[in-house]
C-alpha positions as CSV (number, residue, x, y, z in Angstrom):
1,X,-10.4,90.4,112.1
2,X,-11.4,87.8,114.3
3,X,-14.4,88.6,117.1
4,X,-12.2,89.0,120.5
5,X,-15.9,89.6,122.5
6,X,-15.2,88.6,125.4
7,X,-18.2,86.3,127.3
8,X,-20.0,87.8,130.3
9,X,-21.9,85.5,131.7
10,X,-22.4,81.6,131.8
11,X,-23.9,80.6,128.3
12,X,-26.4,77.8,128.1
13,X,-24.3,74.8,126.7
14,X,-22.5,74.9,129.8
15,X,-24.9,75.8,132.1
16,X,-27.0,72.6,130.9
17,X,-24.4,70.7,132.3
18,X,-25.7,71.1,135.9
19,X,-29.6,71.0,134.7
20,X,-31.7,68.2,135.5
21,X,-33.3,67.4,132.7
22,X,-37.3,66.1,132.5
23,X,-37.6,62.7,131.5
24,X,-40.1,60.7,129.8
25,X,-41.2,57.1,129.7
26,X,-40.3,55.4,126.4
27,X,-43.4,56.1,123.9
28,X,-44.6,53.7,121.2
29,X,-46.1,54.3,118.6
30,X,-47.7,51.3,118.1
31,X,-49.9,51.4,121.7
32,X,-53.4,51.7,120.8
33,X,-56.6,51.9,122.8
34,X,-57.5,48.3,121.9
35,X,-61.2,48.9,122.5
36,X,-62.2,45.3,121.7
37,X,-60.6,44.1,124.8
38,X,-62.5,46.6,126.8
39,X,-66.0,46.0,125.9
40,X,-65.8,42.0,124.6
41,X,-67.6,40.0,128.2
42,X,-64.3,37.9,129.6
43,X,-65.1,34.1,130.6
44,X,-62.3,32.2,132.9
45,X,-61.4,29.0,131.3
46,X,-60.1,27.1,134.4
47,X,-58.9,24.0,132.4
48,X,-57.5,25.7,129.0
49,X,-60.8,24.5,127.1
50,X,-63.9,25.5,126.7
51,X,-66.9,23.6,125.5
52,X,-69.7,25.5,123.5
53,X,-72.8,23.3,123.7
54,X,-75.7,23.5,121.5
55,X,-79.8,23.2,120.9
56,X,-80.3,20.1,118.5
57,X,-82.8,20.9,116.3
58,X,-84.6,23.5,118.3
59,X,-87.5,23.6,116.0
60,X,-88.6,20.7,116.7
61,X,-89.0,21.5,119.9
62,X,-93.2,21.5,120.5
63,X,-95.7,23.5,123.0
64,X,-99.1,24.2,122.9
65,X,-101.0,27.5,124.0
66,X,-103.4,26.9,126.8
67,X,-106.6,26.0,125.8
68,X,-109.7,25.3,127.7
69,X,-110.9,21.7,126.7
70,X,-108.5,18.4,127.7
71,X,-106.7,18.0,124.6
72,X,-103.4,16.0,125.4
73,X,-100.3,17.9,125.7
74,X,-97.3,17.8,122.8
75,X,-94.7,15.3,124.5
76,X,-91.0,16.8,123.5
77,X,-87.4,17.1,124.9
78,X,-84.8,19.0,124.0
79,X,-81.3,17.5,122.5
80,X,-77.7,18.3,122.5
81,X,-75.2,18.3,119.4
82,X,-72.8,15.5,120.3
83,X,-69.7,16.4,119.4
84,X,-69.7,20.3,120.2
85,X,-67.4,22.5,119.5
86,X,-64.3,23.1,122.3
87,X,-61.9,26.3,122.5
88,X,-58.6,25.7,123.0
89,X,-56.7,29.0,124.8
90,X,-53.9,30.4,122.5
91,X,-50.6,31.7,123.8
92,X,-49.3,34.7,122.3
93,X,-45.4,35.0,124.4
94,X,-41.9,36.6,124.2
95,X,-39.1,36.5,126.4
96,X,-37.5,40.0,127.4
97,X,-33.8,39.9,128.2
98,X,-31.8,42.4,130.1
99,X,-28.7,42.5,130.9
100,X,-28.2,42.9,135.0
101,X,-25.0,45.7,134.3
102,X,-28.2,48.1,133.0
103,X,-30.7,47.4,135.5
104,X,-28.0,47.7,138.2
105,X,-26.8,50.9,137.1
106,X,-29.3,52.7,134.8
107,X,-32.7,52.4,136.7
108,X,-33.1,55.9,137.9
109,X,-35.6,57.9,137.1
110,X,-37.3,54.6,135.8
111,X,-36.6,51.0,136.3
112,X,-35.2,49.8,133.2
113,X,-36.4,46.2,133.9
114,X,-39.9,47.7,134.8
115,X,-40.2,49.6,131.3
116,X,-38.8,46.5,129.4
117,X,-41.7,44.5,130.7
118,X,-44.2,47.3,130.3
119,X,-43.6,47.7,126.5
120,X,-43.3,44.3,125.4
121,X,-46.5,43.4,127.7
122,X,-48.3,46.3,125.3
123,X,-46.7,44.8,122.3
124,X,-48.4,41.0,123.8
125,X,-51.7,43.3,124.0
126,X,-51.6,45.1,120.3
127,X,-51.1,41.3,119.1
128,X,-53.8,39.8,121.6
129,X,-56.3,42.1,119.9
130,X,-54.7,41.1,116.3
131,X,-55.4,37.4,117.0
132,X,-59.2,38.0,118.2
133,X,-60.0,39.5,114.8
134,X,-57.9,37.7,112.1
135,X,-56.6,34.2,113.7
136,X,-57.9,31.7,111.2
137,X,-58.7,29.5,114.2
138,X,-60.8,31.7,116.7
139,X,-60.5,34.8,115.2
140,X,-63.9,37.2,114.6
141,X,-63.5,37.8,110.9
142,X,-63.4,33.8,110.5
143,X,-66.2,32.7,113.0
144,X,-69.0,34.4,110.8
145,X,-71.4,32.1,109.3
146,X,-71.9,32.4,105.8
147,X,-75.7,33.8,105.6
148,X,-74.1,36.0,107.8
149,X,-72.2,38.4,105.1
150,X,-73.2,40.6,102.8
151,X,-71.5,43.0,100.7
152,X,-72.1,47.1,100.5
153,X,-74.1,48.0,97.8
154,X,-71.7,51.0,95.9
155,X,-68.5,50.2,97.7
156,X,-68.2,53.0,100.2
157,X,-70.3,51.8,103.9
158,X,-73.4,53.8,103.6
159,X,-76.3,54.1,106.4
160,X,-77.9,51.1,104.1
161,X,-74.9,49.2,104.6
162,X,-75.2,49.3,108.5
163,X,-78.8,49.2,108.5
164,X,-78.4,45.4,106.8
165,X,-75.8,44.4,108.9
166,X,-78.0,45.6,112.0
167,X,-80.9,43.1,110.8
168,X,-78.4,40.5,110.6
169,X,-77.7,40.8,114.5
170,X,-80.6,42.6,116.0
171,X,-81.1,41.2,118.8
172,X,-79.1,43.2,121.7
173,X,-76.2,44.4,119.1
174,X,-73.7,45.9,121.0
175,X,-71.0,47.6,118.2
176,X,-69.8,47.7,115.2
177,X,-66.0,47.5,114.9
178,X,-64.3,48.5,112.3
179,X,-60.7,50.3,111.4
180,X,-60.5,54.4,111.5
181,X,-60.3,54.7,107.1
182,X,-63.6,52.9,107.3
183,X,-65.4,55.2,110.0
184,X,-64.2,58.2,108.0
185,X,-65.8,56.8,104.8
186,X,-68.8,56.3,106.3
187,X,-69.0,59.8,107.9
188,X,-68.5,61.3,104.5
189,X,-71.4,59.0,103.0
190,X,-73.0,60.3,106.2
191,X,-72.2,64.0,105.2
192,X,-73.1,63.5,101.8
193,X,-77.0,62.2,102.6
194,X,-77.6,65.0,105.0
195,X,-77.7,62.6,108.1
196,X,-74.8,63.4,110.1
197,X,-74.0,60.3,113.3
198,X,-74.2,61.3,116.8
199,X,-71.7,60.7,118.9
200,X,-71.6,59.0,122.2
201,X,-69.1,58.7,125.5
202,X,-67.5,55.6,126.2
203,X,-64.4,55.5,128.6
204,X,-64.0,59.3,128.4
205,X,-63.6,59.2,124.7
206,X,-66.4,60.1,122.1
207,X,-67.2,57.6,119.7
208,X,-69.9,57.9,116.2
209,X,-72.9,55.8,116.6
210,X,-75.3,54.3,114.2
211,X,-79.0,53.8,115.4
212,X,-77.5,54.4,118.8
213,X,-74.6,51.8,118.1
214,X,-71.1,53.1,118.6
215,X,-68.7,52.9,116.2
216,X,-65.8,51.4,117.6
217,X,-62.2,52.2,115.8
218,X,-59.4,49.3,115.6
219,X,-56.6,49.3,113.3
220,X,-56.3,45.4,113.1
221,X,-58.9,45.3,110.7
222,X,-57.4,44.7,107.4
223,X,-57.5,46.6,104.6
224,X,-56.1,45.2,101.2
225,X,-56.7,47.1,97.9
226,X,-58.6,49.6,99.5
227,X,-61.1,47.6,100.9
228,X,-61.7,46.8,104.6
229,X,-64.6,45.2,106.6
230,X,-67.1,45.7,109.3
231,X,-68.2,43.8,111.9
232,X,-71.0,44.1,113.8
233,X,-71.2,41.9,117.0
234,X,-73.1,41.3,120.1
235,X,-71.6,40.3,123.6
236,X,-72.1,37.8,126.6
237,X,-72.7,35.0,127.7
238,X,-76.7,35.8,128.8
239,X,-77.1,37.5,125.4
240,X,-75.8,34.6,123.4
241,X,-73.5,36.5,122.3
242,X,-69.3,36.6,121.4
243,X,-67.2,36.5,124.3
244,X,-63.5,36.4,125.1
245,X,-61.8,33.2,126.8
246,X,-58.9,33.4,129.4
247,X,-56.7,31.4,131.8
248,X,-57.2,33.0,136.0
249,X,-54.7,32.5,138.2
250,X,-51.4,32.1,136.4
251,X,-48.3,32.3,138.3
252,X,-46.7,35.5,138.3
253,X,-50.4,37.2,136.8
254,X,-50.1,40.7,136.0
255,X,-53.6,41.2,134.8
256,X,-55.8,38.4,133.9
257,X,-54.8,35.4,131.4
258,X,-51.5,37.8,131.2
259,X,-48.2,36.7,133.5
260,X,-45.0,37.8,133.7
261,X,-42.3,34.7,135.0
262,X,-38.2,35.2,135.7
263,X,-36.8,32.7,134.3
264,X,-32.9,33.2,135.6
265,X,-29.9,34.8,134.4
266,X,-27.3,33.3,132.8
267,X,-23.2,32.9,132.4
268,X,-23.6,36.5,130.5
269,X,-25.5,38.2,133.1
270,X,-27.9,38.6,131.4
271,X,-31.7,37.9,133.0
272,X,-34.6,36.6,131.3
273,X,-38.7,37.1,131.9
274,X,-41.3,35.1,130.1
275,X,-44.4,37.0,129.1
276,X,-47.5,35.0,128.6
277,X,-50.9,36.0,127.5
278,X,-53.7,32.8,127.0
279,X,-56.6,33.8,125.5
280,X,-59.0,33.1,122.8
281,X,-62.7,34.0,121.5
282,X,-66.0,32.0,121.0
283,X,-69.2,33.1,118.9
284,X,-71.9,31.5,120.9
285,X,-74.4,31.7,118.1
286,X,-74.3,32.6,114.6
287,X,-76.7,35.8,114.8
288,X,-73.9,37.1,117.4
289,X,-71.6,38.4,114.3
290,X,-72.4,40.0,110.9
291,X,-69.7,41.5,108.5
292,X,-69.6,43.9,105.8
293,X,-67.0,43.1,103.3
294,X,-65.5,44.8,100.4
295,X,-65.8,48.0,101.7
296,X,-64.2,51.3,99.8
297,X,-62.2,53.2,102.2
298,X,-60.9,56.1,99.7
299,X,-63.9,57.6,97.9
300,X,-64.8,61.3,98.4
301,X,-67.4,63.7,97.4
302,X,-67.4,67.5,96.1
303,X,-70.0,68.9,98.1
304,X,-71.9,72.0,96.8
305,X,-73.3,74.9,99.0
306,X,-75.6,77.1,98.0
């Protein structure tokens, strides 16, 4: 026999028809901190290029220590590499299309044109920090010198490991970067040896330090058989260090080197915005950058506790 219950009250299907519901801004899950961008020193490139001059032969550069008799002075000067190295900014850009029917008509609670910007300008971002590691041009893990790599010594990244790469940049070393695997295997080397890392506050977040250094996560490292890198690096111009190149002053900026440009709509209604982002990276000297390569990210230990 079919149920004849009779309803009693407004049920909740219906009644969510009058609800206002809570809305959120899209989420992607491909945002990330990008913490290289935060703590790299930014230099304004007013001309698209930048010129990294060096020391010719600086050890051949003499002095003398003050003495007391009249002994002649060394005569010296200093000279400059004659073809130095120059910087050209790299664009990294995308057009965003929307069509003016949607932005007319669907832009409350949010602006749909607003939100289309916004997530392609973090997509620009996630590939901006990309580009500062791995470009084969500019890019950190192909500025480093050659006496400037070494290798672990088992495979996992052990406190040896960062010790050697700290002697290779130790003057002023401000981070080590490498991507979140590789921080976990060297916690559980860390474990293992008795020698837990402290941790440290950046930006409201806590990071793992080394010898005081933090230990700064980015998943644009590569890993490729199981095996990643780590870089340590130190930043600034005054330091000698690595620093990041951009363009001021762009028409339509948004944040710096990064503009946003309407472009027009066309015979589909449809309206078009240019993104732009210039921006590239210099290594000032080689002793700014180190890296750690063939590193194991997926070996783990049985501890024992007695």
């Amino acid at each position: 026999m079919a149920d004849t219950k009779q309803q009693t009250a407004l049920g909740d299907v219906a009644a969510r028809q009058l609800a206002i519901a809570t809305r959120t801004v899209p989420q992607m899950v491909t945002i990330t901190p990008r913490w290289l961008t935060r703590l790299l020193s930014w230099v304004p490139v007013e001309s698209g290029v930048y010129r990294l001059n060096k020391v010719k032969n600086a050890t051949h550069i003499e002095v003398d220590c003050s003495s007391r008799d009249e002994k002649v002075l060394p005569q010296t000067f200093v000279d400059y590499i004659e073809n130095p190295r120059e910087y050209n900014l790299a664009a990294v850009q995308t057009i965003v299309d929307v069509h003016t029917r949607v932005s007319d008509l669907y832009s409350k609670p949010y602006n749909q044109i607003s939100e289309q910007l916004r997530l392609a300008i973090e997509t620009i971002k996630e590939r901006q920090e990309s580009e500062l590691i791995n470009n084969g041009s500019y890019g950190l893990l192909h500025s480093v010198a050659d006496g400037q790599r070494i290798k672990t010594r088992t495979g996992s990244p052990t406190p040896d490991d960062l010790d050697d790469l700290i002697a290779k940049v130790w003057k002023e070393p401000g981070f080590f970067l490498l991507h979140p695997l590789a921080i976990a295997a060297f916690g559980r080397e860390c474990t293992r040896r008795g020698v837990p890392p402290p941790t440290i506050s950046l930006f409201g977040s806590q990071f793992l330090t080394w010898r005081g250094i933090p230990l700064i996560p980015s998943d644009k490292l590569p890993i490729v058989k199981g095996k990643s890198k780590i870089i340590l690096l130190r930043t600034g111009e005054s330091r000698q260090g690595v620093v990041g190149l951009f363009q001021p002053g762009l028409q339509g900026e948004q944040t710096p080197g990064l503009s946003v440009r309407f472009m027009g709509i066309n015979e589909k209604a449809i309206a078009s915005y240019l993104v732009s982002l210039y921006c590239s990276l210099a290594v000032l000297v080689d002793d700014a950058i180190a890296v750690l390569d063939d590193v194991e990210i997926g070996n783990y230990h049985e501890y024992t506790y007695k």
